[in-house]
N, C-alpha and C positions, 0 to 999 in steps of 0.2 A: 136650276141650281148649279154655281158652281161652285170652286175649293176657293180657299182660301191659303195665304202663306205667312211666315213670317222675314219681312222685307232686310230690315234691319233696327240697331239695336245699339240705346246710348244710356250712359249712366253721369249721375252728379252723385260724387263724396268730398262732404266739408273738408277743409282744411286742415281741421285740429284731429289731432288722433290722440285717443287718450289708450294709454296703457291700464294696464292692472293695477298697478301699484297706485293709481289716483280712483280708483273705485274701491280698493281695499279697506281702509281706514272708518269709513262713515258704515260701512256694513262689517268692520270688525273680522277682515278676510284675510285669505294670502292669496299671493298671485298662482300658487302653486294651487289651494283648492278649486277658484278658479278653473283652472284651465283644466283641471282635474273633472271638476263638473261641468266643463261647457265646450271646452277648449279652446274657447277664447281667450288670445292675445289680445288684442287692443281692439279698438273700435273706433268711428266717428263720430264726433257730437256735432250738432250746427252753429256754427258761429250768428252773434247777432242779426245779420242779414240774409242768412237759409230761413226761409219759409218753405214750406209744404206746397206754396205757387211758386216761388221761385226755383227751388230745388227741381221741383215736375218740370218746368220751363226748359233748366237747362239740360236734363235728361232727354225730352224730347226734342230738344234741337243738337244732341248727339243723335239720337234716333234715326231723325229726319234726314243730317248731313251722313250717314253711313250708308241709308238708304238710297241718296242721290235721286229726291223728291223733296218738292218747295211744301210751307207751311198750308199757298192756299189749293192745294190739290187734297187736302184733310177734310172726310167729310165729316168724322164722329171724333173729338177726345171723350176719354172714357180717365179720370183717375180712381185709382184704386188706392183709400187710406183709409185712418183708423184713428187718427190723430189732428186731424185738420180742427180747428177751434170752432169756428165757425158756423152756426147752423145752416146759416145761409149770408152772401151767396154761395156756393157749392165753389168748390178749387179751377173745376172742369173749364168753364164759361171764361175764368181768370186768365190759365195757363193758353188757351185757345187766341184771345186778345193777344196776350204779350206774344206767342207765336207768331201772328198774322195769318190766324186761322178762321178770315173774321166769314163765311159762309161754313163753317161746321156748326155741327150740334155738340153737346159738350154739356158731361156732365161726371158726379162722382159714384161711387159702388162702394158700397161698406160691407166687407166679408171678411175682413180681420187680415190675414195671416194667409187667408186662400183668396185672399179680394185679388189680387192679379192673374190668378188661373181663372177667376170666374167673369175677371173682366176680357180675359183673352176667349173665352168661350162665348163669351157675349159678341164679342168683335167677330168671332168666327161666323156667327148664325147671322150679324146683318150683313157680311159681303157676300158669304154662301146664297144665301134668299136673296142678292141683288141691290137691300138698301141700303147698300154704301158704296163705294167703290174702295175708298182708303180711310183705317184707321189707325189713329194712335192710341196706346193702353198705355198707362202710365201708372208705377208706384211711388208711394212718396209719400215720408213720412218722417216727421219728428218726434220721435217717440220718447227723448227726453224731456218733452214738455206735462207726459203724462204718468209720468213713471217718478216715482218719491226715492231719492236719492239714498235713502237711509233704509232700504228694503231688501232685505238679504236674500229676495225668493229673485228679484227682478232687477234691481242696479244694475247689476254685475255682465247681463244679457243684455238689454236696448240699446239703441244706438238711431243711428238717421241717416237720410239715403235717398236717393231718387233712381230707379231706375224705366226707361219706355222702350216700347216696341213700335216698327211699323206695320201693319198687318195689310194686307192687300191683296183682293184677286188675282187667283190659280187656275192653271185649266187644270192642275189635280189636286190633290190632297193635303196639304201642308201642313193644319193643323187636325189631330182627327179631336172624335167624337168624346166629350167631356162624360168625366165617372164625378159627380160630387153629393152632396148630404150637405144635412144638417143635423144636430138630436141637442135642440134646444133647453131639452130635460137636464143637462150637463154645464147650462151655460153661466152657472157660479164660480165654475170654476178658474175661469180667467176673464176680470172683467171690471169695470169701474165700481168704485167702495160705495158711490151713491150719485144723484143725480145730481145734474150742474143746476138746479133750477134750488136746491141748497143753500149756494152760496150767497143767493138774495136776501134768506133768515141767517146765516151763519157767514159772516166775509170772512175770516180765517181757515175759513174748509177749503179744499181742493181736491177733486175724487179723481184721485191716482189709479191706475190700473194694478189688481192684485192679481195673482195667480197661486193658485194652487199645484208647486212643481212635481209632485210626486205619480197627482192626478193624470197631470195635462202629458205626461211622460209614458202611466201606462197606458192611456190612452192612444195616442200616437204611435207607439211600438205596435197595439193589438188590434188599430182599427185603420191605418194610413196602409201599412204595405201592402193587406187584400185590396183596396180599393183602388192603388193604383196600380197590382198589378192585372185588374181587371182593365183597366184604360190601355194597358199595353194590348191586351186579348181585343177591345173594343177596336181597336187602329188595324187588326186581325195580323200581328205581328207576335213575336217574342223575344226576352230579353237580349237574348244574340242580335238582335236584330239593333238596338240602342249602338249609338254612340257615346250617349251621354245622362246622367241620373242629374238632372237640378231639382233638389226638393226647398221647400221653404227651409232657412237657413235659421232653423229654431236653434240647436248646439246638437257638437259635434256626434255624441254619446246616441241623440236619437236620428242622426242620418246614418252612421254606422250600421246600427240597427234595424232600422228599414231596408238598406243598403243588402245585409245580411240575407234579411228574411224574402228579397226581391229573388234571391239569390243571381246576381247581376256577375257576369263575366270577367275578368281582369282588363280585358279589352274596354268597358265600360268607362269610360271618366265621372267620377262622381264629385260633384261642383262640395266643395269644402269654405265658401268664402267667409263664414263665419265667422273664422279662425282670426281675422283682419279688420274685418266691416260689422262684426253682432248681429244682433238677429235685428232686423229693418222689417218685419212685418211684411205689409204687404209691394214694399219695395225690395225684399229678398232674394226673388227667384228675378227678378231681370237684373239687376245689379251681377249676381253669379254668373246668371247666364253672358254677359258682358265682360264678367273679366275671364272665361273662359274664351269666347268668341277673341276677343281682343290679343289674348295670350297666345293662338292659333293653337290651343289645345284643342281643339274639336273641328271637326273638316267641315267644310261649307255645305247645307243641304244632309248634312247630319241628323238623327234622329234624337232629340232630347225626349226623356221623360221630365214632365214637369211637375210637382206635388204641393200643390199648397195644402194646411193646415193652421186652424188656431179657434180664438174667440167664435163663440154659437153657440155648442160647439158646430163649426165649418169645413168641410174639406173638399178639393177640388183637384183632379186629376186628368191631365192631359198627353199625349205625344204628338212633337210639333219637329216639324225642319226647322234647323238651325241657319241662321242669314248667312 
């Protein structure tokens, strides 16, 4: 067995950024509740040629060139979405192609909102155990395709994103040892209105993603901070010991919160990107993590906490070196 690291680290945001005042109107808002409930400024939607492969595409070929490693040195892509249309073929196999990652394996991971912690946990166990040498993890996600624009629980929060990692053999520790769940008994509460297989009796149907906000709120307050701050105690560290909190970039109100109850340092940088990018699901935490990296707020070889949350109910907790 050896470690595992995280090599480097690239992100794709569409071009159009839509402010508040264009999600106001159709859910009956102001820019002020808003940002009041989310803190959410603006966001990205994807323009007609952002797909869920192309978006992961060019995420990981930031990735890759940050890394200063080629496409065919990849042995596993791994994407993490929630959104990809497609049953099959899976994004994974796509984005690996357009890479020129044509000797990888490659495929997708559906865990919502914690799909890129549990896809970085995945990448961590086959290089640690030997079956890989190099991977890439990638989120990516178009969440306006599934989300009903005239929904006052959810318009106002999604948005779309890619962000990837490269993952690769350590002689130490880079990412430690994963805290995650599941408690499927809960899993009404954020989730598609009904099956796509619907729409073949009903072609005017389209099963939008609903959420229940008040739920998935105290939920995340009362069951995210224990769990990841047992991931800190699992890496056999303590919050002094972080350089950095990236949790899933659900809004602002519940990173504070976790933030709080972590009770994290001032010294801490706590990844805030929501505020700009909305909440990207399972492309969340490498996007933040990216414009942290990118912004040279967080020193190289730095200690992030990482926290994913969402749909399952899912959660997935890590600490990993920063590239």
């Amino acid at each position: 067995m050896t470690g595992s690291r995280i090599r480097g680290v690239g992100a794709y945001r569409p071009a159009r950024i839509v402010h508040n005042d264009e999600i106001c109107g159709p859910i009956d808002s102001t820019d002020e509740w808003i940002r009041q409930r989310s803190g959410i400024v603006s966001r990205r939607f994807a323009g007609p040629d952002d797909t869920v492969v192309s978006m992961a595409t060019r995420a990981a070929d930031g990735a890759l060139r940050h890394a200063g490693v080629t496409a065919e040195s990849i042995d596993v892509v791994i994407v993490a979405t929630m959104s990809y249309l497609y049953q099959s073929p899976a994004a994974g196999p796509q984005v690996a192609d357009l890479l020129g990652a044509h000797r990888a394996a490659a495929f997708d991971l559906g865990a919502a909102c914690a799909g890129f912690c549990s896809a970085l946990a995945v990448a961590d166990g086959l290089v640690s155990s030997g079956s890989a040498g190099r991977v890439l993890v990638i989120g990516s996600e178009r969440m306006t395709d599934i989300i009903d624009p005239k929904d006052r629980s959810t318009a106002f929060l999604f948005a779309d994103g890619a962000g990837a990692v490269v993952v690769e053999s350590s002689g130490s520790r880079g990412i430690h040892r994963v805290v995650w769940g599941a408690d499927g008994a809960r899993s009404g509460v954020i989730g598609h209105e009904g099956s796509w297989a619907r729409t073949r009796d009903d072609p005017g149907f389209w099963p939008v993603m609903r959420m229940a906000g008040p739920e998935v709120f105290r939920w995340a307050i009362s069951e995210v901070a224990p769990v990841a701050g047992e991931a800190v105690r699992a890496a056999g560290l303590t919050v002094d010991d972080l350089a950095a909190f990236v949790p899933h970039q659900a809004n602002v109100r519940i990173i504070d919160r976790i933030a709080g109850s972590l009770g994290l340092p001032a010294s801490v940088v706590v990844a805030r990107d929501v505020e700009h990018s909305g909440n990207t699901s399972a492309a969340s935490i490498p996007l933040a993590m990216e414009a942290l990296v990118s912004a040279g707020r967080v020193p190289s070889g730095g200690l992030a906490l990482l926290s994913g949350f969402g749909a399952g109910l899912t959660h997935a907790s890590l600490v990993a070196r920063l590239p």
